[in-house]
N, C-alpha and C positions, 0 to 999 in steps of 0.2 A: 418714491412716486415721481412722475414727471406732470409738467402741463403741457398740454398743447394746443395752443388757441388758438381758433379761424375768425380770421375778423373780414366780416363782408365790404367790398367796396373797394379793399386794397393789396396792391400785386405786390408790393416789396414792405417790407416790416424791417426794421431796423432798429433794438433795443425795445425802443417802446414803440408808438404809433407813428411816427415819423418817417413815415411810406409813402408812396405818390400815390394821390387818390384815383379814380376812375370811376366812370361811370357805371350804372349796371344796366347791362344786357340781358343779363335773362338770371334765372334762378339757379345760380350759384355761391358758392363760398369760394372765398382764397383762403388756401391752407396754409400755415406756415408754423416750425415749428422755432421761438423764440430763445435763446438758453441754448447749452450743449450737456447742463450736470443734472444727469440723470439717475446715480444711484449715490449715495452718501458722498455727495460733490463732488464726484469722480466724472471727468469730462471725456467726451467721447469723440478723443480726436481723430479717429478714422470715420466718422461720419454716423448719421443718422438715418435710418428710411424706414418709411411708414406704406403701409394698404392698407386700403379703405374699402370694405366686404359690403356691397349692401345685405341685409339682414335677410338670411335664405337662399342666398344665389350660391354659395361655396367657389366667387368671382370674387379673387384677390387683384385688386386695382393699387400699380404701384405710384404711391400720389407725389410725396415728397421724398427730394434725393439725400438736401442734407439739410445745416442748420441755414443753409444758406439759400434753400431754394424755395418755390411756393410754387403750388397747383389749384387749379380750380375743382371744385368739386361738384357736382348736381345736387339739389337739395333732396334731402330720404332720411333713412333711416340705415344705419351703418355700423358692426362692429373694427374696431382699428386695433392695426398691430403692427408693433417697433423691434427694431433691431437697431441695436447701437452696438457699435465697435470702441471699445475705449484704448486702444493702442493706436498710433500712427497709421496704421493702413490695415488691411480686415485681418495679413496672419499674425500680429503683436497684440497681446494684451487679449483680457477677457470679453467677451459678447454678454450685454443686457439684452433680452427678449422678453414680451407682453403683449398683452391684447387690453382694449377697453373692457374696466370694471362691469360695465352694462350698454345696451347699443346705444348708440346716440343720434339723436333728432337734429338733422342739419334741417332749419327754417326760421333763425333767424338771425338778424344782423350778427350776433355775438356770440359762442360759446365755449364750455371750455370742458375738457377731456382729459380725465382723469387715469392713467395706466399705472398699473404692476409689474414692475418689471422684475426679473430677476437673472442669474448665468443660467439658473439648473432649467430653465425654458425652452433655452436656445438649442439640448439635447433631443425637444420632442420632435417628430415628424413636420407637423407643420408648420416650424420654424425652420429648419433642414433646409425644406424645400425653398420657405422664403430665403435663408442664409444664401441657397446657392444662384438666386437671381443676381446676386448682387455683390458675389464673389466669386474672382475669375480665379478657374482650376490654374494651377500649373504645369507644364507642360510635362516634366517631366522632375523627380525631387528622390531624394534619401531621409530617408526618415531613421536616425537613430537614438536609442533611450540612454543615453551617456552623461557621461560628468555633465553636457550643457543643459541637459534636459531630463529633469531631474525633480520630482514632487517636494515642494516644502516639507522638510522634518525627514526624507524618505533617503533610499541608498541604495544604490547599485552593482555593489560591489561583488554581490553574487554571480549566478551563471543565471540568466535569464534567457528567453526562445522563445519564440512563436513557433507552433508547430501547426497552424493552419490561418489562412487568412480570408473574406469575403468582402465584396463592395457594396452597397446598399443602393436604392434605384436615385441618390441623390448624390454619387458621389463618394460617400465618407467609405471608409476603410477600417476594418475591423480584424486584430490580429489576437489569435487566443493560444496560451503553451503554458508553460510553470516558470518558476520562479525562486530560486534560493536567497536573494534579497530580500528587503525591506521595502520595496518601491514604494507599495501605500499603505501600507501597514504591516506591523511586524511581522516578523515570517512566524509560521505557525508551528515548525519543528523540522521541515524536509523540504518537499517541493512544494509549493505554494501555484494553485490555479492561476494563472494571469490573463488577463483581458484588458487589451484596451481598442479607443476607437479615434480618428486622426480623421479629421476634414479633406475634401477634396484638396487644397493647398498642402498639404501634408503638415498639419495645424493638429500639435496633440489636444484633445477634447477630454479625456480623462482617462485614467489608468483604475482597473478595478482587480485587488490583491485580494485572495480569502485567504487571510491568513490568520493571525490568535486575535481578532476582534470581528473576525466576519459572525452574522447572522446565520448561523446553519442550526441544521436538529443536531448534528455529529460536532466535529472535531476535524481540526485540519494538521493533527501530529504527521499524518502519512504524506508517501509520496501520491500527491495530488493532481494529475495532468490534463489539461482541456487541447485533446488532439484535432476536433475536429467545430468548426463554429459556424454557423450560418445566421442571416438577419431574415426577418419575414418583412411583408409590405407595410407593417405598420410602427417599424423599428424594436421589434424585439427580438431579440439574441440568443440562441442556442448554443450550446456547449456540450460536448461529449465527448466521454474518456476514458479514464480509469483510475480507479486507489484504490491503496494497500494501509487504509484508514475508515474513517465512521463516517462519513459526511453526512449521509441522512439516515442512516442506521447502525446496526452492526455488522463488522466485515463477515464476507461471508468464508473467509479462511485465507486468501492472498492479493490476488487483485480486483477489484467491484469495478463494473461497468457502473458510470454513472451518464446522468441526460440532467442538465440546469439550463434555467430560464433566466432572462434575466431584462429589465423595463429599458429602455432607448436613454433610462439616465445612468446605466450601470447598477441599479440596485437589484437584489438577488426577489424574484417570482416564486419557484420554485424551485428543489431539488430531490430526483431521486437515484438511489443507488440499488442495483441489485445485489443485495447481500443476504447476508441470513434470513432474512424475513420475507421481502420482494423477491417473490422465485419461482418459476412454471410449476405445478402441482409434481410431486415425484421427481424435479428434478432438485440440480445439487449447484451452487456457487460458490464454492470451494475452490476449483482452478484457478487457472490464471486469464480471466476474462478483463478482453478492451475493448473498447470502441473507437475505430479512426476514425470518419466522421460522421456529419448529421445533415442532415434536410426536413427541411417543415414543407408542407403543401398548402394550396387555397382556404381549407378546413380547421386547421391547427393542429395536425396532424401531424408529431415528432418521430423523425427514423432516424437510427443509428446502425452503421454496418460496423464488421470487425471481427474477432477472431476467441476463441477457450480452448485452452486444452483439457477443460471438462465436460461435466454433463448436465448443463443448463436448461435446455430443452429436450432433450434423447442422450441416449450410452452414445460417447465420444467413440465417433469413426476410425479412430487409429490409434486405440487404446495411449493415449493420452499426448499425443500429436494436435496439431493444431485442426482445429473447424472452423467453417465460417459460420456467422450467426449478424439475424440481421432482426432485430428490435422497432416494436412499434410502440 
């Protein structure tokens, strides 16, 4: 938890109330936020910022800059929300994000505000958006997953790839392929799904491995590939590919189209795979069926394009040559 106390009357705060007084002009509060330890006494040296929503508007006002600044605010009713950087500057170290417990009534002299912050926040949408008022892209970066960069407990030492990548309307960067490591979790037996997502600054945000502790219906013994990945408007992430494994059912004889979902903090939504069971009425998922990539529309409407050399939908066109096939 943090506090954040507005005390009326005074522009500058300094430890405790030892600010320069002023007079009041009209019905406002001075904001300030006092302290920088915001999650289990971990300080937020790259700074602090807060907006201040009045309740209903979806009008993010950005009030305070850091621990050091103070803004005036109009009296109302308001929910608030913080971004804290705990590393030296915004690409070091992890981000606390939160919002006020409940809205709060600016009207009088004194109060005080109470947030939850937490890291797994700062993945939603509308912290994104606030993260990227207040974090300057860079121009231009290399982003590699190597010995420097490298999940606690995890390991690299596999063959790792991104075989598709997408940008999100806020910036961040989204790369998805397979994985013969351990990055974030043990590998599962073969190629392991990979997915991660890397901030405007080219700032890794997390890495998500299905490997022998992922949540699936199936198994991740097989070779497991996410060729094609896309993000919708409200940060969640598409995956499509193919195994020669169980993921959400049973193979349906060599390789299975699959389509996964997956929430803006990397945790898995849904999955499904066409195999033995999932299969156009009369037809057969037997070949060798993949999907390169995907697209969602305004609706939530999932397509995948790509290729069988069976008969998934109709008798394969050149007696067991490749088709196209395009999945909704």
């Amino acid at each position: 938890m943090v506090r954040i106390v507005h005390i009326l009357f005074f522009s500058c705060l300094i430890v405790m109330m030892s600010g320069c007084a002023r007079k009041q002009k009209e019905a406002k509060t001075t904001f300030q936020i006092f302290g920088n330890n915001l999650v289990n006494g971990t300080p937020m040296l790259g700074g602090i910022y807060l907006w201040a929503e009045p309740v209903g508007s979806g009008v993010f006002t950005k009030a305070v800059l850091d621990a050091e600044d103070s803004a005036d605010i109009p009296f109302g009713t308001y929910n608030f929300h913080v971004v804290g950087f705990e590393g030296p500057n915004s690409f070091q170290g992890n981000r606390q994000c939160g919002s006020s417990v409940a809205p709060v009534v600016l009207d009088q002299a004194t109060a005080t505000v109470e947030m939850d912050l937490n890291y797994a926040n700062c993945y939603l949408p509308k912290y994104s958006k606030l993260i990227s008022e207040v974090v300057t892209p860079l121009d231009e970066y290399i982003f590699q997953l190597g010995l420097g960069t490298i999940i606690p407990g995890g390991s690299g030492a596999g063959v790792d790839g991104c075989q598709d990548g997408t940008v999100d309307q806020f910036g961040n960067v989204y790369c998805a392929g397979s994985t013969t490591s351990s990055l974030a979790d043990t590998n599962g037996g073969g190629q392991d799904i990979l997915i991660l997502k890397i901030d405007r600054s080219g700032r890794l945000l997390w890495v998500k491995q299905f490997g022998s502790s992922a949540s699936l219906p199936g198994d991740t013994t097989g070779a497991d590939i996410c060729h094609g990945v896309e993000v919708d408007e409200n940060g969640f992430i598409y995956c499509a590919g193919s195994t020669s494994g169980s993921l959400g059912e049973a193979n349906g004889g060599s390789s299975d189209v699959f389509l996964m979902k997956l929430s803006p903090e990397g945790e898995l939504v849904w999955v499904t795979q066409l195999g033995a069971s999932t299969k156009v009425t009369g037809g057969s998922n037997a070949g060798i069926d993949k999907c390169w990539d995907v697209a969602v529309d305004s609706l939530g409407n999932v397509y995948c394009t790509g290729e069988t050399n069976g008969d998934m939908a109709e008798t394969n066109g050149g007696s067991g040559k490749k088709d196209i096939i395009i999945v909704k």
